[in-house]
DRENTOR-52983 format. One record per residue (C-alpha): residue in one letter; x, y, z negated. Coordinates in steps of 0.5 Angstrom, whole numbers, plus 500, padded with zeros to 3 digits. Example, Ala and Ser with C-alpha at 12.3 -4.5 7.8 and 13.67 -1.06 7.14 Angstrom:
<recs>
A525491484/S527498486/
</recs>
This chain:
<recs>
X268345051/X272347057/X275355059/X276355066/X281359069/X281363075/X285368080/X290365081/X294364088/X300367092/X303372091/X310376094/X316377089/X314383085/X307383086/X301383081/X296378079/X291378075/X288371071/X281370068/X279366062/X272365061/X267360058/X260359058/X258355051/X261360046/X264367044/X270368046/X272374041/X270370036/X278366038/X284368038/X286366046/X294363048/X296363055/X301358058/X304355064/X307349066/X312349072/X313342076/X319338072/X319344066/X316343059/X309347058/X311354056/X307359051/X306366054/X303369049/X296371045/X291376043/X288376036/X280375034/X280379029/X284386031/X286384038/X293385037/X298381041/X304377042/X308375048/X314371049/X321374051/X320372058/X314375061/X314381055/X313388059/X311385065/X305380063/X299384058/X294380055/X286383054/X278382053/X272384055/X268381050/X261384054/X264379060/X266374055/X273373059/X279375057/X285377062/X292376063/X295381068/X301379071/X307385073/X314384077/X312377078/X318373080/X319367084/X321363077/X314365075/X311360080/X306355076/X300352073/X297357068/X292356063/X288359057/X287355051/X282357045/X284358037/X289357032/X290350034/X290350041/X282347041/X281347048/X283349055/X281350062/X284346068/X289351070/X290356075/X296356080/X301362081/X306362087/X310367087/X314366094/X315370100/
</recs>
């Protein structure tokens, strides 16, 4: 099973984007959904979460109050709306399924640059 991400682009300091989380093969709600991003040269950073079972969510200190994670279980999609981006927010994002981390997608990329 792969996720596959998408919205991603260029986008001028400050601006917003929002990414996508689909897949065709299985029910997305039924999973919590992490979100990640990977700059060039950096570790894999967690970004944050969203619960299966009360859609409850978790982000890390450095995107929390600029990046709110959601679902829309009738488009079997879930999304992360990126606020206030920042230059340092400029890399490759992806989604990932379950506890453990079962499947990703291949990644959306994110420049942020004026």
């Amino acid at each position: 099973l792969q996720l596959v991400e998408s919205g991603g682009g260029l986008v001028q300091p400050g601006g917003s984007l929002r990414l996508s989380c689909g897949a065709s093969a299985v029910t997305l709600r039924d999973y919590s959904i992490s979100w990640f991003r990977q700059a060039p040269g950096k570790e894999r950073e967690g970004l944050g979460c969203i619960s299966d079972s009360d859609g409850g969510t978790y982000y890390t200190d450095s995107v929390k109050g600029r990046f709110t994670i959601s679902r829309d279980n009738a488009k079997n999609t879930l999304y992360l709306e990126m606020n206030s981006l920042k230059p340092e927010d400029t890399a490759l994002y992806y989604c990932a399924r379950g506890s453990k981390l079962t499947d990703w997608g291949q990644g959306t990329q994110v420049t942020v640059s004026s």
